[in-house]
C-alpha positions in Angstrom: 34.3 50.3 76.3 34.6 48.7 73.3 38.4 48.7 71.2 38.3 50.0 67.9 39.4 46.7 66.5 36.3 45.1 67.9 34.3 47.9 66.3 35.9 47.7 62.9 35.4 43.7 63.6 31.7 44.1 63.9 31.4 46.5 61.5 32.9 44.1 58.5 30.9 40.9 59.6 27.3 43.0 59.7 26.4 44.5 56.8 24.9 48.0 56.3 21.8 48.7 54.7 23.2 49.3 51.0 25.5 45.9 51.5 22.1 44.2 52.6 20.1 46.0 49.4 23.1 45.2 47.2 22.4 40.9 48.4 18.9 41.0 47.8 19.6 42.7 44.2 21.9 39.8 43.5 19.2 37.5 44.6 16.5 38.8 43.0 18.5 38.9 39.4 17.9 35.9 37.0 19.8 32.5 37.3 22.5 33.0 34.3 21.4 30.2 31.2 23.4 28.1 28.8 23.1 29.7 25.3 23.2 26.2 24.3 20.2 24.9 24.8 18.9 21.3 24.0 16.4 19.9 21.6 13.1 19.0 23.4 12.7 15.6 22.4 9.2 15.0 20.3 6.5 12.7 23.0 6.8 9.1 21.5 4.0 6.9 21.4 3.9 4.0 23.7 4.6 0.7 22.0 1.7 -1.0 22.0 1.4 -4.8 21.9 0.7 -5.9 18.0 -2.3 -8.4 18.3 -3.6 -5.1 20.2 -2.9 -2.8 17.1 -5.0 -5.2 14.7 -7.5 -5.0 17.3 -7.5 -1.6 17.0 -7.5 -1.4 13.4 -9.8 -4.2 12.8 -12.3 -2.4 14.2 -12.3 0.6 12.2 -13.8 1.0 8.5 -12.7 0.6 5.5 -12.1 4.0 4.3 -10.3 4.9 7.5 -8.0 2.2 6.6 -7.6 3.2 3.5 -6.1 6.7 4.3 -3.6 5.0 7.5 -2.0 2.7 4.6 0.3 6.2 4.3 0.9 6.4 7.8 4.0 4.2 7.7 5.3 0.9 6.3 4.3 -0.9 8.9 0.6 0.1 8.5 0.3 -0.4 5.3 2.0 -4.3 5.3 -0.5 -4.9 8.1 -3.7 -3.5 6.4 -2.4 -5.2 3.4 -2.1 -8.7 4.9 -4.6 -11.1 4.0 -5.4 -12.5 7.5 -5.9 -9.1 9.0 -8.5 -8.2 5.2 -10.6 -11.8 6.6 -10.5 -10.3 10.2 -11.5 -7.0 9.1 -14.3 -8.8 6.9 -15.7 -10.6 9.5 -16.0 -7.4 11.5 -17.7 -5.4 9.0 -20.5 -8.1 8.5 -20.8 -8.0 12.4 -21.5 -4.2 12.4 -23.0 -3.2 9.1 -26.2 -3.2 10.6 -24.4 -0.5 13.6 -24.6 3.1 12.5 -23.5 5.1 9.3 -19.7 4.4 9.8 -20.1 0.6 8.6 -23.3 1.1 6.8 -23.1 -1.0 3.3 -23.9 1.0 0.5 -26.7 0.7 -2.4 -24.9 0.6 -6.0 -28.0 2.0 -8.2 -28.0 1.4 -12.0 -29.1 4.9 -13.7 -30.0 5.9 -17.1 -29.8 9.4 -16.8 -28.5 10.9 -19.3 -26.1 7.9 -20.1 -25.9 4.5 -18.1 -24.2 5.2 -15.1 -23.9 3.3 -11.7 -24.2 5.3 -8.6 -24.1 4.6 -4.8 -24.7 6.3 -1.8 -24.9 5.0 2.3 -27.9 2.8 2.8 -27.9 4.3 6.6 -28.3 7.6 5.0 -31.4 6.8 2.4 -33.3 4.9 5.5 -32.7 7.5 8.4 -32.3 10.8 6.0 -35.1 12.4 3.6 -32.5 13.2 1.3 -29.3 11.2 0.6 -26.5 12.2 -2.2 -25.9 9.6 -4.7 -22.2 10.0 -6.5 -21.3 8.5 -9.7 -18.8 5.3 -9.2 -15.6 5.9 -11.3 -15.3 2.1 -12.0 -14.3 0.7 -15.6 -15.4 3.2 -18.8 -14.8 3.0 -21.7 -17.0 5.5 -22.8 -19.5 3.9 -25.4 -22.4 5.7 -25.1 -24.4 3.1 -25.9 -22.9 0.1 -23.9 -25.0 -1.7 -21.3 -22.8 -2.9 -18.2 -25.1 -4.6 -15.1 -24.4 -5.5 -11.7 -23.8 -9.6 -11.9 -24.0 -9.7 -8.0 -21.7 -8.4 -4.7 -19.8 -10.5 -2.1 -17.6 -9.5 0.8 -17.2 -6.0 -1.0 -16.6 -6.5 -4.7 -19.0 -5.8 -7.3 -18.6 -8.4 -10.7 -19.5 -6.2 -13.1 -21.0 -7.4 -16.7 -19.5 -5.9 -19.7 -21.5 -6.2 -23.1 -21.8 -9.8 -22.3 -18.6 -10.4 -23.4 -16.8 -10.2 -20.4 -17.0 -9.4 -16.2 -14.6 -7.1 -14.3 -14.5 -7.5 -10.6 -14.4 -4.5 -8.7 -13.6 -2.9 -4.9 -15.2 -0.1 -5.0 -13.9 1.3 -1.7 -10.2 0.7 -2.5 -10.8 1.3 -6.2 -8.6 -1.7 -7.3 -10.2 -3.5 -10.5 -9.5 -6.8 -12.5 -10.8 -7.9 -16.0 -11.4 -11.0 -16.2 -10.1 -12.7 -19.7 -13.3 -13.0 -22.2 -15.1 -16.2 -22.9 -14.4 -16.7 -26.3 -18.0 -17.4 -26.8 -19.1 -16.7 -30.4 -21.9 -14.5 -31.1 -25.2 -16.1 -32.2 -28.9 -14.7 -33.4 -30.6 -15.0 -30.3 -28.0 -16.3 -27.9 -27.4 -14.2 -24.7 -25.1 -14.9 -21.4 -25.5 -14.6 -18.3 -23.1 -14.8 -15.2 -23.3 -15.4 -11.3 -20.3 -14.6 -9.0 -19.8 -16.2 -5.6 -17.3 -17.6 -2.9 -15.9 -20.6 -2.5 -15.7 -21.3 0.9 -13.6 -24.9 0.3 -10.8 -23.2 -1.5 -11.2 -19.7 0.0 -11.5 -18.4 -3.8 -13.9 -16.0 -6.1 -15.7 -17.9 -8.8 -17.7 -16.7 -11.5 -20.1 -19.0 -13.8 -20.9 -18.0 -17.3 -23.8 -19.9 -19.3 -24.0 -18.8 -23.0 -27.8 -19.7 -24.2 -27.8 -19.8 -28.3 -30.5 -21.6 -30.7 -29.3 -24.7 -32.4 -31.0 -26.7 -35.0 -32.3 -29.9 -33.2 -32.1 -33.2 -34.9 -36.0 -33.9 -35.2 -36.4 -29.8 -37.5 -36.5 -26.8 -35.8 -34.8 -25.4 -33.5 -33.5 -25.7 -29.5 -31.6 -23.5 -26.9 -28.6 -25.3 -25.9 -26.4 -23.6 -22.5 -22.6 -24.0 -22.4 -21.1 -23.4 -19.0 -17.5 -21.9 -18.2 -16.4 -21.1 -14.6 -13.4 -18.8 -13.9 -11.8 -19.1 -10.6 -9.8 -15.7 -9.3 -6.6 -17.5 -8.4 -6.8 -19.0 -11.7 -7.9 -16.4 -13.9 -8.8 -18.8 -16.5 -12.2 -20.2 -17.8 -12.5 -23.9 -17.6 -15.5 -25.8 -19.6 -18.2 -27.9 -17.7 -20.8 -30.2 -18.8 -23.5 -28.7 -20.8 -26.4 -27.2 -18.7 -29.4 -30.0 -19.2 -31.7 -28.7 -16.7 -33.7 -26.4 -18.5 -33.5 -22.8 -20.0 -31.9 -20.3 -17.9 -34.0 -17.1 -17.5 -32.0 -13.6 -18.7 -30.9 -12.7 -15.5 -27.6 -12.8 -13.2 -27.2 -15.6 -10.5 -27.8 -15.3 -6.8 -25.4 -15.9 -4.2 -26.8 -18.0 -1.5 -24.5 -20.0 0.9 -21.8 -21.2 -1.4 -24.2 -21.4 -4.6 -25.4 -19.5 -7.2 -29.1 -19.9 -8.0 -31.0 -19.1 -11.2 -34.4 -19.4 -12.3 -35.2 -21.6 -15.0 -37.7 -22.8 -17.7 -37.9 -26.5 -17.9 -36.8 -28.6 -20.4 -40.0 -28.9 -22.6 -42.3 -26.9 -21.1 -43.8 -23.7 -22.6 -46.0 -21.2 -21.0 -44.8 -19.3 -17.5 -43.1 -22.6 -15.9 -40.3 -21.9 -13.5 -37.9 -23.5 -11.4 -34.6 -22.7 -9.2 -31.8 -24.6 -9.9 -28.4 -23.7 -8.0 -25.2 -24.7 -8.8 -22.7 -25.5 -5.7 -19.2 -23.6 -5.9 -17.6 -26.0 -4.3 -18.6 -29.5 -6.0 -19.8 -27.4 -9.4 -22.6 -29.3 -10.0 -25.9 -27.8 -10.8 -29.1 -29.6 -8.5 -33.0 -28.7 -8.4 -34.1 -26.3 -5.1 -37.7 -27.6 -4.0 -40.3 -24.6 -3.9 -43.0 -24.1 -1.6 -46.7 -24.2 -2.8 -47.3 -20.4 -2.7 -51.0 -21.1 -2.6 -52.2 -19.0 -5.8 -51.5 -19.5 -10.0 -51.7 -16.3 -11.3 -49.0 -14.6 -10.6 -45.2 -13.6 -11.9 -41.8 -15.1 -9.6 -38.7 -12.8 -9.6 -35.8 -14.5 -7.5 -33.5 -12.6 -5.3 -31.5 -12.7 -2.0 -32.8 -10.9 1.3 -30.9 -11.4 4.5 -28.7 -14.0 3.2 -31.6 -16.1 2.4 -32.5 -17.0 -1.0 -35.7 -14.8 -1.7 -38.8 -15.2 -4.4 -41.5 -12.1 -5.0 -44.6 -13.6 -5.8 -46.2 -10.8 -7.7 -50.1 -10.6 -8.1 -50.9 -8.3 -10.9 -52.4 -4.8 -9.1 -53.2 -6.6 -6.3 -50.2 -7.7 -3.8 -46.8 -9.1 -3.8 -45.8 -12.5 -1.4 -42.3 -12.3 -0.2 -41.2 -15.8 0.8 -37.5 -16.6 2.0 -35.8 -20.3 2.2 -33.7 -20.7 5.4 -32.4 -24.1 4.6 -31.7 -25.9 1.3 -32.9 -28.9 1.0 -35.8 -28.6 3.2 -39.2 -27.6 1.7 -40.5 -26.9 5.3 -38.0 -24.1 5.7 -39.9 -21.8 3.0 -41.3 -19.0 5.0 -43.6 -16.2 3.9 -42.1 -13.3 5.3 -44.9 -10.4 4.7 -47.3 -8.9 1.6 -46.6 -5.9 0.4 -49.6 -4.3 -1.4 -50.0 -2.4 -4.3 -51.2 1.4 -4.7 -52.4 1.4 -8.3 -53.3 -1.0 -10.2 -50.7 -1.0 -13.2 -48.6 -3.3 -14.8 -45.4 -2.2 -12.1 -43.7 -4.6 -10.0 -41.9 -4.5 -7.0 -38.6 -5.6 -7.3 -37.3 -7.7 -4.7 -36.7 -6.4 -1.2 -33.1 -5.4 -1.2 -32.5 -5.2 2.7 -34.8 -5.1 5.5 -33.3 -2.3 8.3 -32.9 -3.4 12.5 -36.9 -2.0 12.9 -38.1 -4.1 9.9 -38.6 -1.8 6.8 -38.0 -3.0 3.6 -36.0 -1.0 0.6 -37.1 -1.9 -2.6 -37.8 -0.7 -5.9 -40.9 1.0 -7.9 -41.2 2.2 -11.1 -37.7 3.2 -11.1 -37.4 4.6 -7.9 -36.4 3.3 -4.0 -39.6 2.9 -2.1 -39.2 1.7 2.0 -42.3 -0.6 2.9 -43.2 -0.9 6.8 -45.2 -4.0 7.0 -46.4 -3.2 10.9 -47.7 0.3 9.9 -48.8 -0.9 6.2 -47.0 2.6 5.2 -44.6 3.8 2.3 -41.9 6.3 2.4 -40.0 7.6 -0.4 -36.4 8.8 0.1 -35.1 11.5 -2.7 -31.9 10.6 -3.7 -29.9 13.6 -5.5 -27.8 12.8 -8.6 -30.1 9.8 -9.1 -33.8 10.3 -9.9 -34.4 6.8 -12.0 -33.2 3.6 -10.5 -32.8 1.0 -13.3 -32.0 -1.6 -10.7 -30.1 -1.8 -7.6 -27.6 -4.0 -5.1 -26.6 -3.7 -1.6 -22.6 -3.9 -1.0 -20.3 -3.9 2.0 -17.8 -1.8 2.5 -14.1 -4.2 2.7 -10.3 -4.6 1.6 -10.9 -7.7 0.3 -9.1 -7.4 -3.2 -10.0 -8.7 -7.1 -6.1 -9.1 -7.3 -4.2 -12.4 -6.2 -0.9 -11.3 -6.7 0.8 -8.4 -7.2 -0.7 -5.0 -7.5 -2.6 -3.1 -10.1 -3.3 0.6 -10.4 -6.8 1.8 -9.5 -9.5 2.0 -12.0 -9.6 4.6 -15.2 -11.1 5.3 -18.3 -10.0 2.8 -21.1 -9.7 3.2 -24.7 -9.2 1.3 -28.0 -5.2 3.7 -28.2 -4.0 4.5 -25.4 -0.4 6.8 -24.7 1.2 5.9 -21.3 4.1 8.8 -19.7 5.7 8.0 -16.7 7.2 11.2 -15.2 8.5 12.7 -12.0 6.7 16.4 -10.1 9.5 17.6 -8.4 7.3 20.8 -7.3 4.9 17.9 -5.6 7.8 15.3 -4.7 5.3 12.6 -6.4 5.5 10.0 -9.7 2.9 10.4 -11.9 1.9 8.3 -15.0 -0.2 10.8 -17.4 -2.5 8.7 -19.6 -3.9 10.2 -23.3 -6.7 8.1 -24.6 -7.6 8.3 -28.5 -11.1 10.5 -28.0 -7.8 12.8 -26.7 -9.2 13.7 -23.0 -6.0 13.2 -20.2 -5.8 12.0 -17.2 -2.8 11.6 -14.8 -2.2 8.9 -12.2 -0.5 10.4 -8.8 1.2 7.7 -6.6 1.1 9.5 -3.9 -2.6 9.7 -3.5 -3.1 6.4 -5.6 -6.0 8.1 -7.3 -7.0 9.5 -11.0 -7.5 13.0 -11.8 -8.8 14.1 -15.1 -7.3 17.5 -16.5 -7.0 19.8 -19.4 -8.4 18.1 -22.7 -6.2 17.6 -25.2 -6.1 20.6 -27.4 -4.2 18.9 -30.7 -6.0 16.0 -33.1 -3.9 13.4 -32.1 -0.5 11.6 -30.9 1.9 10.0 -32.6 2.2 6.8 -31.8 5.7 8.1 -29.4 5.9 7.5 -25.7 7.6 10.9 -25.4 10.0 12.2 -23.2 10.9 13.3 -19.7 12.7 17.0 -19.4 13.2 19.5 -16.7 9.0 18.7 -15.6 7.5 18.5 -19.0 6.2 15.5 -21.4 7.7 16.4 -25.0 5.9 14.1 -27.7 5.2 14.7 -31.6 1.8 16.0 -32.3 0.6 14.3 -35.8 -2.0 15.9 -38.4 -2.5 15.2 -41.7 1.5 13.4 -42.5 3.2 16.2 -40.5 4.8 16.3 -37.1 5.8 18.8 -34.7 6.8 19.1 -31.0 4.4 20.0 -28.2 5.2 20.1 -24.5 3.2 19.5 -21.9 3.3 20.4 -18.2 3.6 17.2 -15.3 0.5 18.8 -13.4 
């Protein structure tokens, strides 16, 4: 028999069925949780070695790297340095022939309705039947009836003629522009100038040659052409004078970038008629020597000199008939003239091709007819036509690679706008966007305002009153306050930091 106090002893260390229920309900109930809870800390990137980040970067186009300049400090001082720019330059040459993300793009001067210069991917006008050109915001000053021209491209910029007066070199993927200081040339009846714009490999420096052709009265009656010569290196920025040009007449066209020269066609000294040479003029020694041509094996035809695949190019063009394309491989060596193809002609009217701009990885050409892009396969002996929207005449073109290299040696410059003979500068403050803007009001009175942030222009509003005075106005709660002027009378207006 069993005592109670063995009974009562059992009965406290086994538990009943509630007791049991009771355990499992306390198990079963949530763990209790500190209300204070800790901040998840944000993953972190792993620190990557640096040569590997500019491998990285290196290897990515130019627009991209235009857009991680704002991803930190450290980013932009490295896409800004100039050792990683000649890295990144030698890359791009390496793989603009690799797909639409390094392509090099086609600048195309157009007429239509005023001169204009327009671009688009030359990837996109050989693999696409329809490619959109968009204008390039570049240097305007709005004269309707200025003539600016393409002077030539290297490593990304564009040297851009201005009325003959003067050249602005130009990036048109980073949008950074610099003028040039003018000649100083005088005016003459009949004179003209033309420029060529290379590298100097010696110096690792832009050059651009001017010659200014004029009539002179010669000491036997009459009259003669004589050429001065200025060159203008960028780390300078100032033109120096060479010896006078005595190898001839230089034709009315811009120079060709070859190598480390800049080569022209020229009429001889004395000669009348069709006569033409090449002379080229070497950036590094800045002499000017003869180029030996190759005996092109016919008379009647009309030379146009260009540069095709880094060689120096001439188009033999036989009226209606067919046009030679011959490329020089080496300088110096006559041998080293190669004809490359014929091209012939569909009609026979007085058009000329131009020269071939580029020749794509399966051999067709892109050039120019009648004022539009025409793509020659010389295996098939067929022509294609790409359509190009926003450009339907093609005055002349250039082929341009897309690069960081800059037209500024020091400091930094803001990106290209509009330019006028008065201008009114306002720096100001958006507090709404957290940005600086500069608002600029040209003379013709259209606005446009400069945003640091996005480092681009933005045209807005016109402006609605006749004109400024001559005030740089003032900053107030968000607004521009200036002095309108009309007719010997002032009054305030306000205007908005948009």
């Amino acid at each position: 028999m069993s005592t109670p106090s063995s009974s009562s002893s059992s009965s406290s260390t086994s538990p009943g069925p509630s007791q049991k229920q009771q355990n499992n309900d306390h198990n079963l109930s949530p763990p209790q949780t500190n209300k204070k809870r800790t901040k998840k800390t944000p993953p972190t990137l792993p620190n990557l070695p640096h040569e590997l980040i500019i491998e990285i970067l290196s290897r990515l186009p130019a627009k991209s790297l235009i857009k991680f300049r704002c991803v930190s400090k450290s980013f932009k001082s490295l896409i800004s340095n100039p050792q990683f720019i000649k890295t990144h330059l030698e890359r791009v040459k390496n793989l603009s022939r690799n797909g639409p993300d390094f392509s090099p793009e086609i600048v195309i001067s157009s007429s239509e309705p005023l001169f204009r210069l327009k671009s688009c991917s030359l990837y996109s006008v050989y693999n696409n039947p329809v490619t959109d050109a968009v204008v390039l915001d570049y240097y305007l000053l709005r004269d309707t009836y200025r003539y600016d021209w393409v002077v030539g491209s290297c490593d990304g910029l564009l040297c851009l003629g201005i009325k003959q007066d003067f050249v602005v070199l130009w990036n048109p993927s980073t949008r950074v522009f610099n003028r040039l200081p003018g000649l100083g040339f005088a005016k003459k009846l009949g004179s003209y100038t033309v420029f060529g714009f290379g590298y100097d490999s010696q110096i690792d420096d832009y050059k651009v040659l001017a010659m200014f052709c004029f009539l002179t009265k010669s000491v036997y009656g009459g009259s003669r052409y004589v050429t001065r010569i200025k060159v203008c290196a960028l780390k300078g920025e100032c033109w120096r004078r060479l010896e006078d040009f005595g190898l001839g007449l230089p034709y009315d066209v811009s120079g060709k970038h070859v190598d480390g020269k800049l080569c022209w066609p020229v009429m001889p000294e004395g000669s009348i008629g069709s006569a033409w040479s090449i002379v080229a003029f070497d950036l590094a020694q800045e002499m000017f020597e003869e180029v030996v041509q190759p005996d092109y094996g016919a008379v009647d035809y009309e030379r146009v000199l260009g540069v095709l695949q880094g060689w120096l190019c001439v188009m033999c063009n036989y009226q209606g008939v067919r046009a030679d394309v011959w490329v020089l491989k080496e300088f110096g060596v006559r041998d080293s003239w190669t004809k490359l193809f014929s091209i012939p002609y569909l009609d026979p009217l007085w058009f000329h091709y131009s020269v071939p701009l580029c020749i794509d990885v399966g051999g067709e050409v892109l050039l120019e007819y009648k004022s539009v892009l025409v793509i020659y396969n010389p295996k098939h002996g067929t022509f294609r036509y790409p359509v190009m929207n926003g450009a339907s005449s093609c005055i002349e073109a250039d082929v341009y690679i897309q690069s960081l290299v800059s037209p500024v040696v020091d400091g930094q410059r803001l990106p290209s706008q509009n330019v006028s003979l008065f201008t009114l500068y306002v720096e100001c403050y958006d507090h709404s966007a957290d940005d600086y803007k500069l608002v600029t009001i040209f003379f013709v009175v259209f606005v446009v305002v400069y945003s640091l942030r996005t480092n681009t222009w933005k045209r807005v509003q016109d402006f609605p009153y006749s004109r400024l005075a001559r005030d740089p106005g003032t900053l107030l709660n968000g607004a521009i306050h200036g002095c309108q002027s009309a007719e010997g009378l002032k009054r305030v207006i306000t205007g908005r930091c948009l």
